[in-house]
C-alpha positions in Angstrom: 17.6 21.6 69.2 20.0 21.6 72.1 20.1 18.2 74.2 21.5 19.1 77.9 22.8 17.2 80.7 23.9 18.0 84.2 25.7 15.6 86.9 28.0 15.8 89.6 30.0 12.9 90.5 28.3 12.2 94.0 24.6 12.6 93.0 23.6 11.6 89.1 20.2 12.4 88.0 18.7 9.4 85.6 19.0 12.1 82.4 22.5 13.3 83.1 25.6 12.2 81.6 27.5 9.8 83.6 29.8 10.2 86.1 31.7 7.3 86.8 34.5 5.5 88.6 37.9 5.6 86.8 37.9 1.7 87.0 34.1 1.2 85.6 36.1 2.1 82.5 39.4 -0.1 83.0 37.3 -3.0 81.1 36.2 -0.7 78.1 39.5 0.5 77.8 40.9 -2.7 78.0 38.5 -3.8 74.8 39.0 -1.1 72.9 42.9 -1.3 73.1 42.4 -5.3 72.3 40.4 -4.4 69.2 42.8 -1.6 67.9 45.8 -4.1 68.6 44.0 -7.0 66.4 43.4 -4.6 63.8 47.0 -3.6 63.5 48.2 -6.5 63.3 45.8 -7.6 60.2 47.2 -4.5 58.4 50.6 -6.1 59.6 49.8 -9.2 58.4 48.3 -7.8 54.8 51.6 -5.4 54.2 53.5 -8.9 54.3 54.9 -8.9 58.2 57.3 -6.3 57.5 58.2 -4.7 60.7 58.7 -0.7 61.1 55.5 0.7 60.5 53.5 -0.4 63.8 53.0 2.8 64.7 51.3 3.7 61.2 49.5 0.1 61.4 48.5 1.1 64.9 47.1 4.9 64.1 45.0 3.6 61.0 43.3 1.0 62.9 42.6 3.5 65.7 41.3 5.7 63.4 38.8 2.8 61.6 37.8 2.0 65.1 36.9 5.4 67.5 35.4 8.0 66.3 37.8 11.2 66.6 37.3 13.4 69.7 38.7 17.3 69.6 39.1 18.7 73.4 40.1 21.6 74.6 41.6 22.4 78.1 41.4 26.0 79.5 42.6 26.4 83.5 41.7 29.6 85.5 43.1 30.0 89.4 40.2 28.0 91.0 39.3 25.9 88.1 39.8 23.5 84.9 37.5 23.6 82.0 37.6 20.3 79.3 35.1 20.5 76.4 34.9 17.8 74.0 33.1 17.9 70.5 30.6 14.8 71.2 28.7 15.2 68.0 25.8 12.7 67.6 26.6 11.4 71.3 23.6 11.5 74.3 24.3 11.6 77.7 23.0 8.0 78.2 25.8 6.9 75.5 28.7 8.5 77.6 30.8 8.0 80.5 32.8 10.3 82.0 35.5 9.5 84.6 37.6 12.0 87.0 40.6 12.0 88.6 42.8 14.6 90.4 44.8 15.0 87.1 43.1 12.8 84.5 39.4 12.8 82.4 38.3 9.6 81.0 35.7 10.1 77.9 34.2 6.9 76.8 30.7 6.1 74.8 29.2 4.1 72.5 26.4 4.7 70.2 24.2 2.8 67.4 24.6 4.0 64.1 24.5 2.9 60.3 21.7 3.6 57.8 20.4 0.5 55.1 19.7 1.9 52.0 18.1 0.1 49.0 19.0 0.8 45.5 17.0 -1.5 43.2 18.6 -5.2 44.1 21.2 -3.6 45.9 21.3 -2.6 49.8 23.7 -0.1 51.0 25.0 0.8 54.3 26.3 3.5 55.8 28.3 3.1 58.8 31.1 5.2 60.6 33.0 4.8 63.9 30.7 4.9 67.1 33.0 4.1 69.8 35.1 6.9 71.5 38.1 6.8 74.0 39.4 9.9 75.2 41.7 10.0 77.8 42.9 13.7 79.0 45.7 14.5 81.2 44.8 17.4 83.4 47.3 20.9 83.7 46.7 20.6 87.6 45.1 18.6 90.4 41.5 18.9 90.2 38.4 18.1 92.7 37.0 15.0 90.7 34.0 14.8 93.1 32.9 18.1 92.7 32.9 18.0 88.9 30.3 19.1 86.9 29.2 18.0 83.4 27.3 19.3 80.4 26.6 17.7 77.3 24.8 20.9 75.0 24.4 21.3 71.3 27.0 18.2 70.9 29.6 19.7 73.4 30.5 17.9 76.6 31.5 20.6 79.1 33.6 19.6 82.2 34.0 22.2 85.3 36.0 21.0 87.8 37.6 23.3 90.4 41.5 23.1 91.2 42.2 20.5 94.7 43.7 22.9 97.4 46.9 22.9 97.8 48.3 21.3 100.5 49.1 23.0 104.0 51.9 22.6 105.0 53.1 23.3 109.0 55.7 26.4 110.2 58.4 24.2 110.8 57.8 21.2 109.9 60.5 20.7 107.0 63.2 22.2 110.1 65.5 20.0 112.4 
């Protein structure tokens, strides 16, 4: 069953996936990075403080934390194309932020299954938190950007900004 979702930036419908401002997310982000950096630093702490794997301390607790998001980006001459594999995700658990060169992914969903083996209860539980950020190949037109959200694919269409014009003469003495 295909789940679909269509917004624009300027007029959201109460099913579609949301468009938001980029700093609705700068909290979230903020979080998220917070979380990730007191992670790291337990796996710091646990290897015995020694310094010169941060950057391995700081990719495993990324990786416990957000779920992984694969994009693509394809550009034509009028337009850029994002899809992001958003497996599990509803539009209601996503935000999506624009800017002339930059897509903001964000979303959080419930998850995590009890399970009861004799005395025993297991759960099953797996990252449910995502942060994408995407830099963009050109300028884009974030407010006329359109979004789908289809068999666990967000789809982002957003045509190219004009270039600027520029006056006969103007760069002359």
């Amino acid at each position: 069953m295909s789940e679909k979702a269509t917004a624009t930036q300027t007029a959201p419908e109460s099913n579609s996936l949301k468009l938001v401002e980029p700093q609705l997310l700068f909290d979230r982000t903020n979080r998220i990075h917070e979380a990730i950096a007191q992670r790291a630093f337990e796996f710091f702490e646990r290897d015995g403080g020694l310094f010169d794997r941060e950057l391995e301390h700081w990719f495993k607790a990324e990786a416990e934390l957000l779920h992984p998001v694969h994009v693509q980006v394809s550009e034509s001459s009028d337009a850029v194309e994002v899809q992001a594999e958003m497996p599990g995700f509803s539009p209601k658990e996503l935000e999506v932020s624009v800017r002339p060169q930059l897509v903001t992914i964000s979303g959080k969903k419930e998850s995590g299954e009890d399970r009861k083996k004799g005395t025993a209860v297991y759960r099953e539980q797996c990252s449910n938190e995502i942060l994408r950020v995407i830099n963009l190949p050109a300028d884009v037109e974030a407010s006329r950007a359109i979004a789908t959200l289809s068999n666990g694919v967000l789809t982002l269409n957003i045509p190219k900004a004009s270039p600027a014009k520029t006056t006969a003469g103007s760069m002359s003495e």
